[in-house]
DRENTORLO-939663 format. One record per residue (C-alpha): residue number from 1; residue in one letter; x, y, z. Coordinates in nm, 4 decimals, padded with zeros to 6 digits, always signed. Layout:
<pts>
<pt i="NUM" aa="A" xx="X" yy="Y" zz="Z"/>
...
</pts>
This chain:
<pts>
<pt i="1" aa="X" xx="-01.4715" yy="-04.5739" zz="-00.4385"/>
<pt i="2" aa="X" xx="-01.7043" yy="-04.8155" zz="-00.6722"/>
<pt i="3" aa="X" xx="-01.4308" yy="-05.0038" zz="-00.7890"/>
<pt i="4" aa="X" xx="-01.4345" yy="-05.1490" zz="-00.4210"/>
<pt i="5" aa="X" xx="-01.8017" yy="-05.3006" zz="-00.4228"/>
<pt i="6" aa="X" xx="-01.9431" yy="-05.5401" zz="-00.6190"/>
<pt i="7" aa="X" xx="-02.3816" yy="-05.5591" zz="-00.6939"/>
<pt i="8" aa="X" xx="-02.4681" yy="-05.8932" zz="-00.5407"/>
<pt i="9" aa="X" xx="-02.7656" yy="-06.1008" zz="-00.5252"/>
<pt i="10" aa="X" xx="-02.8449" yy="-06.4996" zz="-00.4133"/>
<pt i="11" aa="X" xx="-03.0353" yy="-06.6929" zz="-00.6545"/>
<pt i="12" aa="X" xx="-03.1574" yy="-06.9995" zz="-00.8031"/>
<pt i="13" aa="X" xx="-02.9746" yy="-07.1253" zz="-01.1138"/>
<pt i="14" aa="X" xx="-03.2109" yy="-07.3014" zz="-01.3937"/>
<pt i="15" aa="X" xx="-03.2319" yy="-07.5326" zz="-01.6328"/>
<pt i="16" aa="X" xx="-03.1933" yy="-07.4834" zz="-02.0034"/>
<pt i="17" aa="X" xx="-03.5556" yy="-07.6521" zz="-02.0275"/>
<pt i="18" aa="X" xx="-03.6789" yy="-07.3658" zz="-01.8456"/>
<pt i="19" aa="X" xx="-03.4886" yy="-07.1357" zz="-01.9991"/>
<pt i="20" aa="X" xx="-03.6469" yy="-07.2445" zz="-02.3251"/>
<pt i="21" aa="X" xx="-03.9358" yy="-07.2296" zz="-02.2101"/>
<pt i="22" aa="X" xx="-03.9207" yy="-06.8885" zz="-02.1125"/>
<pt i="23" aa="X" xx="-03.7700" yy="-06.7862" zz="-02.4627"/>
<pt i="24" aa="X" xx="-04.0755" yy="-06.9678" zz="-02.6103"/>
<pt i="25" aa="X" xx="-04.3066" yy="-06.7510" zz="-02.4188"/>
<pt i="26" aa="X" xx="-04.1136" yy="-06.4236" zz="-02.5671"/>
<pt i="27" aa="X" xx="-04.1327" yy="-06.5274" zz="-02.8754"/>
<pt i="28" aa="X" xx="-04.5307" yy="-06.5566" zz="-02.8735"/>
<pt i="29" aa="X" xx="-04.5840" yy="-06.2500" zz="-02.7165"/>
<pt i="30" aa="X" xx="-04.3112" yy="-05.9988" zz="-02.8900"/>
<pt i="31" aa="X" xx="-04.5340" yy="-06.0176" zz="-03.1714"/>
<pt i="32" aa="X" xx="-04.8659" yy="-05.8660" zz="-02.9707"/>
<pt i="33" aa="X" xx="-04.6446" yy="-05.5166" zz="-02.9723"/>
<pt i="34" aa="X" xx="-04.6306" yy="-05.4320" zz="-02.6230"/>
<pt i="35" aa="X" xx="-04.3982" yy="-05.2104" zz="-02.4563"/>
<pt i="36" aa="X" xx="-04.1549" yy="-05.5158" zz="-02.2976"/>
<pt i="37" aa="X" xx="-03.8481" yy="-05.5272" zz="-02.1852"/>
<pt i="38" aa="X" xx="-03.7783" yy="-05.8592" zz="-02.2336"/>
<pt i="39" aa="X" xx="-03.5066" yy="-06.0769" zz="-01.9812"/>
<pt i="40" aa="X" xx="-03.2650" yy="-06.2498" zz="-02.1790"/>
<pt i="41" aa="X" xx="-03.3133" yy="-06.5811" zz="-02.1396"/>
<pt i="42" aa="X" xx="-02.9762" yy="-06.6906" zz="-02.0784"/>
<pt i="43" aa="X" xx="-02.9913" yy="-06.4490" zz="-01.7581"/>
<pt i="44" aa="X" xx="-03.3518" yy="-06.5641" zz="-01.6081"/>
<pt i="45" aa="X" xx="-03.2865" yy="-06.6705" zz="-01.2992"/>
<pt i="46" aa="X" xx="-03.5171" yy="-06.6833" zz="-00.9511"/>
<pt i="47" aa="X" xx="-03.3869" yy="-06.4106" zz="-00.7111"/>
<pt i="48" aa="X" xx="-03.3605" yy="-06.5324" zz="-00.3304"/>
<pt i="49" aa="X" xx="-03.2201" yy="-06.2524" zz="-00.1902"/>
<pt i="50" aa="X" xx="-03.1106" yy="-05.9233" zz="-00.3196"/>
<pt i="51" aa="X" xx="-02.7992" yy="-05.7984" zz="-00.1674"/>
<pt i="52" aa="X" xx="-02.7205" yy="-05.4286" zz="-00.3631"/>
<pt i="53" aa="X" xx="-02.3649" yy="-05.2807" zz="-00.3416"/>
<pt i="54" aa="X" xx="-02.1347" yy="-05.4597" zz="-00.0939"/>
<pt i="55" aa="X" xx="-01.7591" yy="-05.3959" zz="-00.0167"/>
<pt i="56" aa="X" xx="-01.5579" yy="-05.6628" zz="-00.2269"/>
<pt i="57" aa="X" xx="-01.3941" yy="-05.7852" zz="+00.1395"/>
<pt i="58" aa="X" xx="-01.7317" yy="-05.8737" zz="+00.2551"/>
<pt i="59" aa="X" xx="-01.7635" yy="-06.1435" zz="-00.0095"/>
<pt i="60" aa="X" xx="-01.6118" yy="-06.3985" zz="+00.2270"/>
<pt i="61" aa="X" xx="-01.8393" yy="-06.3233" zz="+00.5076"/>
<pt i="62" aa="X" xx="-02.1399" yy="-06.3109" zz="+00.2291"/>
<pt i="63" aa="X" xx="-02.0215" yy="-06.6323" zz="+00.1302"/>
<pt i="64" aa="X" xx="-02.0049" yy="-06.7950" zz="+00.4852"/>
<pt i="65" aa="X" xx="-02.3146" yy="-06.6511" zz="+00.6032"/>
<pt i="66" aa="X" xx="-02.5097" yy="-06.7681" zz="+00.2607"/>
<pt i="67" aa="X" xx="-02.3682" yy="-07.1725" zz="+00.3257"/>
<pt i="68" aa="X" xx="-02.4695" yy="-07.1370" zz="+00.6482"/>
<pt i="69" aa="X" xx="-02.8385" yy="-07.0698" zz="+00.5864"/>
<pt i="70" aa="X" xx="-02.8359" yy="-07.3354" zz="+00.2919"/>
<pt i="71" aa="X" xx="-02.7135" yy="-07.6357" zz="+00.5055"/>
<pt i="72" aa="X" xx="-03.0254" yy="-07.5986" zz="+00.6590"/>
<pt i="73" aa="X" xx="-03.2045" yy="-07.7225" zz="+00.3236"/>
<pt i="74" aa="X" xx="-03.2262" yy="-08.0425" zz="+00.1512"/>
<pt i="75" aa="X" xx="-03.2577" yy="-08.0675" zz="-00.2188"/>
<pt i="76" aa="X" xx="-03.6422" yy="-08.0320" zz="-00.3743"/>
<pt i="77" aa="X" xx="-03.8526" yy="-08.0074" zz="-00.6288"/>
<pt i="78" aa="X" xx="-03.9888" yy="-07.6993" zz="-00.7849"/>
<pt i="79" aa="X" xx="-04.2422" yy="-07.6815" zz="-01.0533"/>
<pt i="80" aa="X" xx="-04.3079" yy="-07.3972" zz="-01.2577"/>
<pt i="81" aa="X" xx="-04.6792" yy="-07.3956" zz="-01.3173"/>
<pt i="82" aa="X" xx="-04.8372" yy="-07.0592" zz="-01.3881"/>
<pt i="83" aa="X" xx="-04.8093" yy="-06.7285" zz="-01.5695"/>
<pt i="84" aa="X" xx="-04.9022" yy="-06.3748" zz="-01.4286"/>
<pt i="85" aa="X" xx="-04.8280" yy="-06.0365" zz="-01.3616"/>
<pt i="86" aa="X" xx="-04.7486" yy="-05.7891" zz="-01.0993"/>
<pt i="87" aa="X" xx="-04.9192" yy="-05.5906" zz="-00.9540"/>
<pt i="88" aa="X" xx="-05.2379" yy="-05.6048" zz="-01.1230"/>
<pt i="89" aa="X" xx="-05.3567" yy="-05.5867" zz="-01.5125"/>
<pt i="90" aa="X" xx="-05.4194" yy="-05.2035" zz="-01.5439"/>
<pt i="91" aa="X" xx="-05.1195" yy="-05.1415" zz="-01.3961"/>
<pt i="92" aa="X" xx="-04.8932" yy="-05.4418" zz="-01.4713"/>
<pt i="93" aa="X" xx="-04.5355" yy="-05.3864" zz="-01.4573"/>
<pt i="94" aa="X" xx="-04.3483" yy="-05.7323" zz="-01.4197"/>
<pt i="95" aa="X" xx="-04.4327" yy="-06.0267" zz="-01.6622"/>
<pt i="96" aa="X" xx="-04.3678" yy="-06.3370" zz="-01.4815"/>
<pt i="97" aa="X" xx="-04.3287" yy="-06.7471" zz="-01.4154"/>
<pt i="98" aa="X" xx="-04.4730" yy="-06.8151" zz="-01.1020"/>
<pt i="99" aa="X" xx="-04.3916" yy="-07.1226" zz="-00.8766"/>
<pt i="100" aa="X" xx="-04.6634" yy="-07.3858" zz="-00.7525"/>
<pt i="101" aa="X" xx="-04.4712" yy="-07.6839" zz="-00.5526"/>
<pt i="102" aa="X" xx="-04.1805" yy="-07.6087" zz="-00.4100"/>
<pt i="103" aa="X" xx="-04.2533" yy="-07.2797" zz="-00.2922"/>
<pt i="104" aa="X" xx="-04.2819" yy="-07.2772" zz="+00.0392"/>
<pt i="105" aa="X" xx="-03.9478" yy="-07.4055" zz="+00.0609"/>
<pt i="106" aa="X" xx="-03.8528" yy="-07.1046" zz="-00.1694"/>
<pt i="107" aa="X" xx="-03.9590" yy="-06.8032" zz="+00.0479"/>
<pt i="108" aa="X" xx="-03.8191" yy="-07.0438" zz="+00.4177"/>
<pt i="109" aa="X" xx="-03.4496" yy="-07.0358" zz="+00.2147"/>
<pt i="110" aa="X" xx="-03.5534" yy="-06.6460" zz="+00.1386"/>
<pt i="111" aa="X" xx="-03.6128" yy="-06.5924" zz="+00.4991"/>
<pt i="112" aa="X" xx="-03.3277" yy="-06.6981" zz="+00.6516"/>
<pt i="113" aa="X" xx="-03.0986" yy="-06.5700" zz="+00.3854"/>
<pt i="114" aa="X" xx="-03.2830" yy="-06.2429" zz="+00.4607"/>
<pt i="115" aa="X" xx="-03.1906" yy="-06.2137" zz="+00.8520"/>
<pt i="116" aa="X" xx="-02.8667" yy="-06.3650" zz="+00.7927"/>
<pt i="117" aa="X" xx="-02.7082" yy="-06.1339" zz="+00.4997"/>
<pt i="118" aa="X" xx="-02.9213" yy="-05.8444" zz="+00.6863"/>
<pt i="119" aa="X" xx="-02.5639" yy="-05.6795" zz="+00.7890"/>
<pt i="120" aa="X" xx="-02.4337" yy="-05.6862" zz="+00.4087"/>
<pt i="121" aa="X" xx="-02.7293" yy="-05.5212" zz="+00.2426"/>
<pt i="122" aa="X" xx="-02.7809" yy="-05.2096" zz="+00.1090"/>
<pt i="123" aa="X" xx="-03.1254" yy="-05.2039" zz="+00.1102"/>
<pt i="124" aa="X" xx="-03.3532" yy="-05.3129" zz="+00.3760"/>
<pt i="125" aa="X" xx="-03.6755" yy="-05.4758" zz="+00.2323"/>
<pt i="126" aa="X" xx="-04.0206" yy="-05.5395" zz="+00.3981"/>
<pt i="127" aa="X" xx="-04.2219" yy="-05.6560" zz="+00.1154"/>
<pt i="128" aa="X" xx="-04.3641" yy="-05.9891" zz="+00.1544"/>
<pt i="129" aa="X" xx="-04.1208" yy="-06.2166" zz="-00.0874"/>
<pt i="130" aa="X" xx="-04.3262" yy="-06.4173" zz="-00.3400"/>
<pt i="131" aa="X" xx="-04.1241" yy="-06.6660" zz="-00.5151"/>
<pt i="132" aa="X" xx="-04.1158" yy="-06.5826" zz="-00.9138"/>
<pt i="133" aa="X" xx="-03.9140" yy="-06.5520" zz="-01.2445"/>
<pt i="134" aa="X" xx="-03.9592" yy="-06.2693" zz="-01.3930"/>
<pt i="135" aa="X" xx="-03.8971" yy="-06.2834" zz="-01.7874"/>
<pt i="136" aa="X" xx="-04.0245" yy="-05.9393" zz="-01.8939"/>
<pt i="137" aa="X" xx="-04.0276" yy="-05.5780" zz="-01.7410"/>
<pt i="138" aa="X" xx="-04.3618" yy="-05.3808" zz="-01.8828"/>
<pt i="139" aa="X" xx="-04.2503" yy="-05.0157" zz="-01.9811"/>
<pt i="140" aa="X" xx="-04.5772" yy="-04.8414" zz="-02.1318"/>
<pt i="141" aa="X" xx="-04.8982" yy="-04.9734" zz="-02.1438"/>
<pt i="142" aa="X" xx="-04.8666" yy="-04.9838" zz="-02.5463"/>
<pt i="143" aa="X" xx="-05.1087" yy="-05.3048" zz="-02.6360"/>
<pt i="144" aa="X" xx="-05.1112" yy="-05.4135" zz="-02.3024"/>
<pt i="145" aa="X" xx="-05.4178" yy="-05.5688" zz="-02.2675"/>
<pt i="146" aa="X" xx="-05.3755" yy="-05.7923" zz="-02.5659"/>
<pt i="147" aa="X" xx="-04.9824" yy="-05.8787" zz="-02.4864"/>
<pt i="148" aa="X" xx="-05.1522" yy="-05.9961" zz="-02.1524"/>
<pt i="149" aa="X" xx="-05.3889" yy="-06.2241" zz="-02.3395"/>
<pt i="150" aa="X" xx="-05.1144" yy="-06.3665" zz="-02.5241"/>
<pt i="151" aa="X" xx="-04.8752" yy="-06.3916" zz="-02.2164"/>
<pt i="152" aa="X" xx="-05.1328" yy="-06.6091" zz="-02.0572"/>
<pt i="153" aa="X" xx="-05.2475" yy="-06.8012" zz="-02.3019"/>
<pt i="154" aa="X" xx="-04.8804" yy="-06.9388" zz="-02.3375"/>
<pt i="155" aa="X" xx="-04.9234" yy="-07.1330" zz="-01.9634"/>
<pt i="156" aa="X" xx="-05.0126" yy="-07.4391" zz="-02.2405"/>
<pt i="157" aa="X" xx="-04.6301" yy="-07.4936" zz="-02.2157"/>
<pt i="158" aa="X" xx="-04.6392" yy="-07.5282" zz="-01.8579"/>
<pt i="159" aa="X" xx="-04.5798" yy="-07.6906" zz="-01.6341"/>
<pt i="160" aa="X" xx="-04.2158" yy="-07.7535" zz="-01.6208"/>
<pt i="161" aa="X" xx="-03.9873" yy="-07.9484" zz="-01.2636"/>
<pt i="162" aa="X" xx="-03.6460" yy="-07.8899" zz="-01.1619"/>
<pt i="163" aa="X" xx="-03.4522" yy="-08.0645" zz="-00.8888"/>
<pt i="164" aa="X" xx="-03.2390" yy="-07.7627" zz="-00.6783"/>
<pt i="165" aa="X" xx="-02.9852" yy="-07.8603" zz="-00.5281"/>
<pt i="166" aa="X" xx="-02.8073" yy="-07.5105" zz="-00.5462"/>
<pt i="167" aa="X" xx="-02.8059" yy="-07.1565" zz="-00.5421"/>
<pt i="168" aa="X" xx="-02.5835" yy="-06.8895" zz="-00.6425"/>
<pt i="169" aa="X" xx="-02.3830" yy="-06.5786" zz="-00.5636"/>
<pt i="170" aa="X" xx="-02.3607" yy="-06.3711" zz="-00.8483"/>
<pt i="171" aa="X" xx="-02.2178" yy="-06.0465" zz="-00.8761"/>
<pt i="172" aa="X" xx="-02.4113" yy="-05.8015" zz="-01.1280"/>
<pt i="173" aa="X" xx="-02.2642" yy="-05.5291" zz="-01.3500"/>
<pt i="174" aa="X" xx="-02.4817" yy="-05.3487" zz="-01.5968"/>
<pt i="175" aa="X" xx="-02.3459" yy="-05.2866" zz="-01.9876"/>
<pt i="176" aa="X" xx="-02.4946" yy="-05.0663" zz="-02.1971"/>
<pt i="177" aa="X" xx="-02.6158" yy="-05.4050" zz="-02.3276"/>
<pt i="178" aa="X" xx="-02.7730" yy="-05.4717" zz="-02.0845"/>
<pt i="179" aa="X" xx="-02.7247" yy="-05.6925" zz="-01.7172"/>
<pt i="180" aa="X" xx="-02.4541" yy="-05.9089" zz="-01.6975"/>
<pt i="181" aa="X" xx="-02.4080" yy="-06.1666" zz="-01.4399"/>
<pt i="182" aa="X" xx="-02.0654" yy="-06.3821" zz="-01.3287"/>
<pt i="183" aa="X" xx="-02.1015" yy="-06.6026" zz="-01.0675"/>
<pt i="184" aa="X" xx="-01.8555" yy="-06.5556" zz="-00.7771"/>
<pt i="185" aa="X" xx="-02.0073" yy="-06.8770" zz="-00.5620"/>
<pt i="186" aa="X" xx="-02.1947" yy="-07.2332" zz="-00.5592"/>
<pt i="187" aa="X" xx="-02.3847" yy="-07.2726" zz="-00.2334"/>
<pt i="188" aa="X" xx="-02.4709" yy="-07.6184" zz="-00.2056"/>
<pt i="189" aa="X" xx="-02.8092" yy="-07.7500" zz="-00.0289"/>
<pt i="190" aa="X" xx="-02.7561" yy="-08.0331" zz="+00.1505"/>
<pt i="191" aa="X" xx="-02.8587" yy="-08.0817" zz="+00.4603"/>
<pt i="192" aa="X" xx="-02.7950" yy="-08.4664" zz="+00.6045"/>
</pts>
């Protein structure tokens, strides 16, 4: 039955600066015309680990297993410094914030979080994680190459520092509205 799993993912919380920021950026670009579907900016968030479909008893375990890979972290810096696109330009698909310092220690919390919530997800991945925030999904290629001029040219706002200290469970349902997100956990990282 559905009603007994919950769509689950580990993430980074940000700030409203960011947040802004981000919202700034879609505001210069919707005007280019492209085919974008834009995140909403009060759901832009940095993905650690995706988790899929999980029985709702497993959320303890989840839980446990995700505060035992943060202890392992002390709080850091991260600075947002660059704008891009994946894959490439022709065939761009996710608009993006990408992550200068403070990224190593990004895809290390990634890592572990990936071998230790291995049991609990639904999908195995083997792509290589690079850390990012994505802000728009590219559906067409409708004034691409122009909405990627403009995207870029916005890295003038840039760059932007946040202290993390935390990440979050969140459990996922999607509205007709679009994505919602409720957190169901605070994982602190702390390490002494």
């Amino acid at each position: 039955m559905k009603n007994d799993f919950s769509r689950l993912f580990i993430a980074l919380d940000l700030a409203t600066e960011i947040k802004n920021v981000a919202s700034e950026i879609q505001k210069a670009v919707k005007p280019c015309g492209g085919d974008i579907k834009w995140v909403d900016p009060h759901n832009i968030h940095l993905t650690l680990k995706f988790i899929g479909d999980a029985p709702i008893s497993t959320i303890p375990e989840i839980c446990a297993a995700a505060k035992a890979s943060m202890s392992n972290f002390s709080p850091f810096d991260l600075t947002i410094d660059s704008l891009g696109w994946f894959p490439e330009e022709k065939t761009a698909q996710v608009l993006w914030m990408g992550i200068g310092p403070g990224a190593d220690k990004i895809q290390k919390m990634a890592q572990v979080l990936t071998r230790r919530l291995e049991p609990f997800c639904e999908i195995k991945e083997n792509k290589k994680f690079t850390p990012h925030i994505t802000i728009g999904r590219i559906r067409s290629d409708k004034n691409l190459k122009n909405t990627l001029v403009t995207f870029k040219d916005q890295s003038v706002k840039l760059p932007i520092h946040q202290k993390i200290n935390r990440a979050i469970l969140y459990k996922s349902f999607l509205a007709s509205s679009g994505p919602e997100y409720s957190k169901i956990s605070e994982i602190a990282i702390d390490a002494i």
